[in-house]
C-alpha positions in Angstrom: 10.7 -40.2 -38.8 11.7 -37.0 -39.8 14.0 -34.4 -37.7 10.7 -32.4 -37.2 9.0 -35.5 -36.2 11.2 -36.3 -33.6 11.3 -32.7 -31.9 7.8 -33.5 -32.0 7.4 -36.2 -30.3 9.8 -35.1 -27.0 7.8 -31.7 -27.1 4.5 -34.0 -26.8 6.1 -36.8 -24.3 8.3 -34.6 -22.2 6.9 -35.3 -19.1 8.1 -39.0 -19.7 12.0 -37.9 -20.2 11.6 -35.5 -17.4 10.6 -38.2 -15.0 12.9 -40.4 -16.4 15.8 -38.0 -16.3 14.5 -37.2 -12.3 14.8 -40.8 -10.9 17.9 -41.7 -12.5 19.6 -38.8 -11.5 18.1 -39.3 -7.9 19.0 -42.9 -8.0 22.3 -41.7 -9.0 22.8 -39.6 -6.0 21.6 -41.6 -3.4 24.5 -44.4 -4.9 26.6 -41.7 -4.6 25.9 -40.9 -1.1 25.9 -44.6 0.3 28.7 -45.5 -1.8 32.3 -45.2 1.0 34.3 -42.4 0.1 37.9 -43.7 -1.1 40.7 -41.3 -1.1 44.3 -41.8 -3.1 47.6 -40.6 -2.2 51.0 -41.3 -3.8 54.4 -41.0 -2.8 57.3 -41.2 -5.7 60.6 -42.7 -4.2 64.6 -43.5 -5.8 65.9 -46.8 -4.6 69.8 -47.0 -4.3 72.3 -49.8 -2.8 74.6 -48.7 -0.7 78.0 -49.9 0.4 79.5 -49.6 4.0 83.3 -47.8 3.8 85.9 -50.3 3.6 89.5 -50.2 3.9 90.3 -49.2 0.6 87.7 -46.1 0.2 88.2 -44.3 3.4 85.2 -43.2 5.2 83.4 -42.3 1.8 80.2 -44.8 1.3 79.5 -46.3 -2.2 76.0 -45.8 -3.9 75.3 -48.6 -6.9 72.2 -48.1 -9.0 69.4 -50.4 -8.6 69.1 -52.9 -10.9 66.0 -53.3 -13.2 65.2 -57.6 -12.0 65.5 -56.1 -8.5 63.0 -53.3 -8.6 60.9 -55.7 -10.7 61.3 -58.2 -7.6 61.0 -55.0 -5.1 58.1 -54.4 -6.5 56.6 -57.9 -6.9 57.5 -58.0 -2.8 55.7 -54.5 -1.8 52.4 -56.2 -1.0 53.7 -59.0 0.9 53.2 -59.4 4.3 57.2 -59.1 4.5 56.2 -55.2 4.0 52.8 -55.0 5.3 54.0 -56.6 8.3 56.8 -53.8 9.1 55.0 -51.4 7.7 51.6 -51.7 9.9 54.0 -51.6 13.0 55.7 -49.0 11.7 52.6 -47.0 11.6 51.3 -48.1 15.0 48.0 -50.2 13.4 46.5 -53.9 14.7 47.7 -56.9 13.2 45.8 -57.3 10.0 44.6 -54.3 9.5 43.8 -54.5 5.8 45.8 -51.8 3.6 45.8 -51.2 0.0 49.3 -50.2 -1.8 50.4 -50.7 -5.2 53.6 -49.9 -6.8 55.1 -48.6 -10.3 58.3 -48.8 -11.3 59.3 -46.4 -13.8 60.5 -47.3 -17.4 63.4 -44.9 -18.0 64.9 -44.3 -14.1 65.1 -46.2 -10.7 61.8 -44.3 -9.5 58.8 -46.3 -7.8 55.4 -44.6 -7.5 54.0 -45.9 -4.5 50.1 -45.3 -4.0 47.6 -46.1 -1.2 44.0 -45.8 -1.4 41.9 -46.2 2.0 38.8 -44.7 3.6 40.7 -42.7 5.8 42.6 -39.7 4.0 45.1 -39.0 6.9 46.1 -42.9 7.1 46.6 -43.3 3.4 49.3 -40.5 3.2 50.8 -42.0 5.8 50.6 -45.7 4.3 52.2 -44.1 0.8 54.7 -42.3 3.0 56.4 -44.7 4.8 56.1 -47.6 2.8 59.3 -46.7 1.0 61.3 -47.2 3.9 59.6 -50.3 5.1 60.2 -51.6 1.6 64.0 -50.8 1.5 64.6 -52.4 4.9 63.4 -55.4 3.8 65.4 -55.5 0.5 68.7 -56.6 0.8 66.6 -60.1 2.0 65.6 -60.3 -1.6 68.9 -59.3 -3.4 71.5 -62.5 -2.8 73.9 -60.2 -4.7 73.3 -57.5 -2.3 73.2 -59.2 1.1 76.5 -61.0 -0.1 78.5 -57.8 -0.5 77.1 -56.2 2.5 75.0 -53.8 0.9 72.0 -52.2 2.0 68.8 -50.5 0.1 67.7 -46.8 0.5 64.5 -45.2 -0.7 65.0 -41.2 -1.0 61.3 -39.5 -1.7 61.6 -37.0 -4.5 57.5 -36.5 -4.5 56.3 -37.1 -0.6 52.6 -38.2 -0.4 49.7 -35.1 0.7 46.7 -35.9 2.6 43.9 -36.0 -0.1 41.2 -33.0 -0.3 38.9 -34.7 -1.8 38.0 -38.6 -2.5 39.0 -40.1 -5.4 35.7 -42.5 -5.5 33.1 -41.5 -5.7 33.2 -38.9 -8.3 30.1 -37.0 -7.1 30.0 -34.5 -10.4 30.8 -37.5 -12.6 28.2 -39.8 -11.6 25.7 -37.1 -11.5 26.9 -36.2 -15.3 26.7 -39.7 -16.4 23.2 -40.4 -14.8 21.7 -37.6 -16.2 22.9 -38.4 -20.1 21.9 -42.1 -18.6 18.3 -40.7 -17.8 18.4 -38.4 -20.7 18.8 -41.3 -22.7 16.1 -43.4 -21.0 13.1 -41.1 -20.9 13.8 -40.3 -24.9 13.7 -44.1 -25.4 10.9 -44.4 -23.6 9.1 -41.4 -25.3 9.8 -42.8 -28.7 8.7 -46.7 -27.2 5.1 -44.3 -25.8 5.0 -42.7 -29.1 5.1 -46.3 -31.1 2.7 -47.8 -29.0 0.1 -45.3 -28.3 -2.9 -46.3 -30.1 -4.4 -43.1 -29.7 -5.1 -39.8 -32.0 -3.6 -37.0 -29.5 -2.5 -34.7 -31.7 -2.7 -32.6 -35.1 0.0 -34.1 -36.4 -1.8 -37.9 -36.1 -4.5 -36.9 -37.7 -2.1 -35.2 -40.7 -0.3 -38.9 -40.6 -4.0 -40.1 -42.0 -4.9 -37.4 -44.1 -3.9 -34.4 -46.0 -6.8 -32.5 -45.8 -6.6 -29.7 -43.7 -7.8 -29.3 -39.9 -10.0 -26.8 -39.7 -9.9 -26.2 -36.3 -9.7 -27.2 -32.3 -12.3 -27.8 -29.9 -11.0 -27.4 -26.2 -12.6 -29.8 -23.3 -15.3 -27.6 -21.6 -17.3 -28.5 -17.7 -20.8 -29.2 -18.3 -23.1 -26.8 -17.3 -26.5 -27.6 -16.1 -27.6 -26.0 -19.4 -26.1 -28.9 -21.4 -23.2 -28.5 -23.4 -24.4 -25.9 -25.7 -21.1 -23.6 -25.2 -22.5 -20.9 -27.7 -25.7 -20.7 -25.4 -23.8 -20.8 -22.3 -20.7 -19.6 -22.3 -20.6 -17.5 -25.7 -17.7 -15.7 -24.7 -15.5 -18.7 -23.3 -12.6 -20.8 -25.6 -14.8 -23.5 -26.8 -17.3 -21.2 -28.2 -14.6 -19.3 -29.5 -13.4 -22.4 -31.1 -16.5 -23.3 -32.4 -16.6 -19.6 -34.2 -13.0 -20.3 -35.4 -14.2 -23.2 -37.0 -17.1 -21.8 -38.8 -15.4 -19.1 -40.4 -12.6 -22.1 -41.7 -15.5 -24.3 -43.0 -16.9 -21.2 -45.0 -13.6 -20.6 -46.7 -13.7 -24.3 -47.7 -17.7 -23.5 -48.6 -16.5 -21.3 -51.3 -14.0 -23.7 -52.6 -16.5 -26.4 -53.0 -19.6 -24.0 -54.2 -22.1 -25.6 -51.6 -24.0 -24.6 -48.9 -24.4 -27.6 -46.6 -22.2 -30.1 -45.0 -22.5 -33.2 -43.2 -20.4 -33.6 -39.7 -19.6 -37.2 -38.9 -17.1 -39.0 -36.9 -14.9 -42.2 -37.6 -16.4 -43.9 -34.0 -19.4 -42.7 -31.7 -18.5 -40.7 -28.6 -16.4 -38.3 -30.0 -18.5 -35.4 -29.7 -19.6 -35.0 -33.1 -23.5 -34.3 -32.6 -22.3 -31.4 -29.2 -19.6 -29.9 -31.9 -22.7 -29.7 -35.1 -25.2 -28.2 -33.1 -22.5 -25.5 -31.8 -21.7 -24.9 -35.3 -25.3 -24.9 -36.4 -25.8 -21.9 -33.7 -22.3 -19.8 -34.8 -23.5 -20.1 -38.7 -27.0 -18.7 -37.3 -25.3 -15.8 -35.3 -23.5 -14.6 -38.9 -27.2 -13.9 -39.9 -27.9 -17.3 -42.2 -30.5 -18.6 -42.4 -29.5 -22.1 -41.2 -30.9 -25.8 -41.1 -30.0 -28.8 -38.6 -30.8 -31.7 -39.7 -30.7 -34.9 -37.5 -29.3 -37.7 -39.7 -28.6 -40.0 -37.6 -32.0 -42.1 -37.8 -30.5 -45.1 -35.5 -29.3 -43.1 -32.3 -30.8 -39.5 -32.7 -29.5 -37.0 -30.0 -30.3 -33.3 -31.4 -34.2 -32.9 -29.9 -32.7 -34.5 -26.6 -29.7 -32.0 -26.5 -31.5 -29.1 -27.5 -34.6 -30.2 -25.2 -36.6 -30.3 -28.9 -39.9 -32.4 -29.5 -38.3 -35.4 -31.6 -41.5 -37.4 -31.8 -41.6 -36.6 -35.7 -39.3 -35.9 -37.7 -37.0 -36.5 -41.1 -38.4 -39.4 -41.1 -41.8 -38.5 -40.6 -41.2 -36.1 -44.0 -39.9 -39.2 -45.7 -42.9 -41.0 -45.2 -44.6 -38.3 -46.4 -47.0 -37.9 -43.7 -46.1 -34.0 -43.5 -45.1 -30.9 -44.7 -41.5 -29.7 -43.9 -42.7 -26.3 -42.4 -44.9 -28.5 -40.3 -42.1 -30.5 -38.8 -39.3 -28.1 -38.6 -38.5 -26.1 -35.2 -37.2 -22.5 -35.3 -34.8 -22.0 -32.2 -35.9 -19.8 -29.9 -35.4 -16.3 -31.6 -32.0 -17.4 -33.8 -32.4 -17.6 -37.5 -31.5 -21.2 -36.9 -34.1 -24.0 -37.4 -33.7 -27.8 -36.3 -35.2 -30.8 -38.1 -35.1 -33.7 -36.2 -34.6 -37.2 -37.0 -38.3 -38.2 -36.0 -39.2 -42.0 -35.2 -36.3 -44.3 -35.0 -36.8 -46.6 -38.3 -36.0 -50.4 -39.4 -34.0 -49.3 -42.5 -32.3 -46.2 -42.2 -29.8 -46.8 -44.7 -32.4 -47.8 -47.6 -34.1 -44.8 -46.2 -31.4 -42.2 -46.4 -30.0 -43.1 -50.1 -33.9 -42.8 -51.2 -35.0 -40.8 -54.1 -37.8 -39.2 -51.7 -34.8 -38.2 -49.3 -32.9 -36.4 -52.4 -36.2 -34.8 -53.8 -36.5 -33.3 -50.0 -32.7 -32.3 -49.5 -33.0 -30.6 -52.8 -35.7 -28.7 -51.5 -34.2 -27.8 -48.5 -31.1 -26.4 -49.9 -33.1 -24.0 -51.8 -35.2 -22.8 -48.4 -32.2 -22.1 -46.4 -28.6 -20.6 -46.3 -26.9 -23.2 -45.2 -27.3 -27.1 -43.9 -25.5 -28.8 -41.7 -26.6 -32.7 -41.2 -25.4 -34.6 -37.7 -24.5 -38.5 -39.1 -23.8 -41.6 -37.7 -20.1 -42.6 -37.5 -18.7 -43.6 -40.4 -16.5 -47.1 -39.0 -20.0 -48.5 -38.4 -22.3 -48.0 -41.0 -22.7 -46.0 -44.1 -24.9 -43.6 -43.6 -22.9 -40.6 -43.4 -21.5 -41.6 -47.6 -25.1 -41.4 -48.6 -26.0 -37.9 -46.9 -22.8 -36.8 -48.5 -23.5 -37.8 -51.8 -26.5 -35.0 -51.0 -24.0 -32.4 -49.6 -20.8 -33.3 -51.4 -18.9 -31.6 -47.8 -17.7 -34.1 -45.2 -15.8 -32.8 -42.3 -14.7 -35.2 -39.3 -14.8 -34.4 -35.6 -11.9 -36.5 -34.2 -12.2 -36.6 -30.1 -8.2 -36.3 -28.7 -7.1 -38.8 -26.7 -10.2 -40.7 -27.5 -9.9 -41.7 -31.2 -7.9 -44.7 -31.9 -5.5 -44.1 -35.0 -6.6 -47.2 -37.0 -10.3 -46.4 -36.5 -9.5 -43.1 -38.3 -7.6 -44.0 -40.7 -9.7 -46.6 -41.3 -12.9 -44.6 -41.6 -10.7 -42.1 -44.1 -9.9 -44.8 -46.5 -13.5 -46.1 -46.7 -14.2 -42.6 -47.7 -11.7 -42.6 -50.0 -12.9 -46.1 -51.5 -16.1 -44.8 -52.6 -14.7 -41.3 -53.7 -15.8 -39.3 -50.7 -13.2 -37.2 -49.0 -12.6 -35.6 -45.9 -13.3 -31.5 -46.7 -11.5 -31.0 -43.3 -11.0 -32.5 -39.6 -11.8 -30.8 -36.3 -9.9 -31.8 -33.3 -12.5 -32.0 -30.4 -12.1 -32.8 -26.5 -8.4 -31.3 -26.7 -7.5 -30.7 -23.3 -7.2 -27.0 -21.8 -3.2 -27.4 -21.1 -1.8 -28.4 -24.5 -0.1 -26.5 -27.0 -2.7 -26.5 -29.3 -5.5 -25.2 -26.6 -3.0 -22.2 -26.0 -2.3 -21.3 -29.8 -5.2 -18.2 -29.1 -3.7 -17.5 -25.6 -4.9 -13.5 -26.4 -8.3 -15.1 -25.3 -7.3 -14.7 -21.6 -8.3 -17.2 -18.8 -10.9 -19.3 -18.8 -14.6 -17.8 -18.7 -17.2 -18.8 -16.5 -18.0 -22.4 -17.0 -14.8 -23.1 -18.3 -11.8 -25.0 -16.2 -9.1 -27.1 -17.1 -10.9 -30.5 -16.7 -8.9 -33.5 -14.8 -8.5 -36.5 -16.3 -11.5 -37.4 -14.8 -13.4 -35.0 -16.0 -12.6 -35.5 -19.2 -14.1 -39.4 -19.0 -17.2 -38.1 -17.6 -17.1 -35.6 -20.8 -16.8 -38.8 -23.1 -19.1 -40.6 -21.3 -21.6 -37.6 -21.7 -20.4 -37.2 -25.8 -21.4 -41.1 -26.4 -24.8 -40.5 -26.8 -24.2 -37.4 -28.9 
């Protein structure tokens, strides 16, 4: 996966790493609030001995350093309850009332850091405070050298201990750091794991993992009007028509490329849309003055008479047989310059029938009669049809429904085109919903037109479920 790739993938999944980034964080802060407050305070004391006068020094008192064992041993004795003891008392507190205090000696002087840590930030300067004392009354017990030359211990503080501002744990601005690169982290795993498993063609960019060729253009999601789904009829002003117009000028650019006049529009799996997007197509060729022919050529499910509310009693299939004339069987739509031939009686063999000579003879006939042809196939995963009406046109392009198509089922139908030299001319990305990125790459179109929303997810499975039988 490329640098690019990756970008790509967060821009397409960020709603994941949002909501991942959201709870952890949340989580992190509710923690953070039920977790006790601690505070810290410490209190940095010099431990001395100390001599009584005696009869040879006057009244002057003699001060002897510390020795290292015995501030090791001082500090070995601090949390014992021969100083927690004294030291509670000391600070007027119940009998085992639990405190926390830890010591450090220091490696290059007789200075002890003394810290305690507590839930209470007035009682832990306190505790660091006057354990010092406590601890040097209780000394001289633990010194034999000490308590046998009279001596006593005194602790002088050189640092005294503050009452704490703020608590020490938890560390509010840490946590909240930490959980967010935590959730950060989690919602771009997760995006990547989504990305990996999604079976689905969502995107430009999957359909450009299967194929080179070029997408010619995007179709968005559109209601259904009681009029059908004919958005050039309907709505000719609104995005998907708009769309639709986009695409025909891109399919003409590749018309002069290839030197032909017709195309056949297929899909890799039914219910993508594919028979809705041809007869859209069919109308925008007709509006740039053609003279244009829609074919039905899908002779096991045909939908074009029933979507354009056309007599498809006979047919394609009726010309095949030879039991008419082709200006007998062909319907001009309503005042357009576009005429529909529809598939006609559902036959037993439309395969054998299709890859006929008598089907060739006609389609050569045909392409001399009008502008430009456009043929609505069957999918191309299921049967082979749509290889043999190319074979006549020698222009394939795909309609691939987003978030309908399933990656393998493309790719698959690309590679049996491929297998028998029949490429993709181009792709065009249908059912792509109103709030992507790709929808908005002509947002100088303005809102939505009459008839046209941005669908809810349901919506858009009563959409599919209206595409599947066209």
């Amino acid at each position: 996966m490329t640098f690019r790739e990756f970008l790509s993938v967060l821009g397409a999944r960020w709603r994941i790493i949002a909501l991942s980034l959201l709870v952890v964080v949340a989580a992190t802060a509710v923690q953070t609030m039920l977790t006790p407050a601690v505070y810290t305070s410490s209190a940095k004391i010099y431990l001395r001995a100390t001599q009584p006068p005696s009869a040879g020094t006057g009244n002057q008192v003699t001060t002897y350093a510390v020795s290292a064992a015995d501030l090791a041993t001082y500090l070995d004795v601090l949390t014992s309850p021969s100083v927690m003891d004294p030291l509670r008392a000391r600070l007027g507190l119940d009998p085992g009332t639990p405190l926390s205090v830890t010591g450090e000696v220091s490696q290059t002087s007789n200075m002890m850091t003394i810290t305690a840590t507590g839930g209470d930030p007035q009682l832990v300067a306190r505790v660091a405070t006057e354990a010092g004392p406590v601890l040097a009354d209780v000394a001289k017990k633990f010194s034999p050298l000490l308590a046998s030359n009279g001596q006593s211990v005194e602790a002088d503080t050189i640092v005294p201990a503050s009452v704490p501002g703020e608590p020490t744990s938890p560390n509010a601005k840490r946590n909240l750091a930490l959980g967010g690169l935590l959730g950060l982290a989690l919602g771009i795993g997760l995006a990547l794991l989504r990305h990996t498993l999604d079976t689905k063609v969502r995107t430009a960019d999957d359909i450009k993992a299967v194929s080179s060729r070029p997408i010619l253009g995007d179709l968005p999601v559109v209601k259904p009007v009681k009029d059908g789904l004919l958005s050039l009829e309907t709505d000719p002003h609104g995005r998907h028509a708009e769309s639709i117009r986009r695409l025909r000028t891109n399919i003409l650019f590749v018309d002069v490329t290839t030197g032909r006049h017709s195309f056949v529009v297929t899909s890799s799996v039914p219910g993508e849309g594919k028979t809705t997007t041809t007869i859209n197509l069919a109308l925008a060729m007709a509006d740039a003055s053609s003279k244009v022919l829609l074919i039905d050529g899908d002779l096991r499910k045909p939908a074009v008479a029933r979507t354009m509310g056309l007599d498809g009693s006979f047919g394609l299939t009726t010309l095949l047989l030879g039991q008419a004339a082709p200006e007998d069987v062909i319907q001009r739509w309503r005042e357009t310059s576009l005429h529909v031939l529809p598939a006609g009686p559902v036959p037993p063999n439309p395969s054998e029938l299709l890859g006929s000579e008598p089907m060739e003879a006609l389609f050569g006939k045909l392409s001399h009669d009008y502008d430009f042809i456009l043929v609505d196939s069957p999918p191309v995963v299921p049967v082979v049809d749509a290889v043999l009406i190319n074979k006549l046109t020698h222009g394939l392009i795909m309609v691939v429904g987003a978030e309908r198509t399933k990656k393998r089922d493309l790719a698959s139908a690309v590679q049996s085109l491929e297998t028998v030299d029949a490429p993709v001319a181009g792709f065009a990305l249908n059912m792509v919903s109103a709030g992507s990125s790709v929808a908005h790459r002509y947002g100088y179109y303005g809102q939505p037109s009459e008839g046209e929303h941005k669908p809810s997810r349901g919506e858009r499975r009563r959409h599919h479920r209206e595409s599947r039988h066209a």
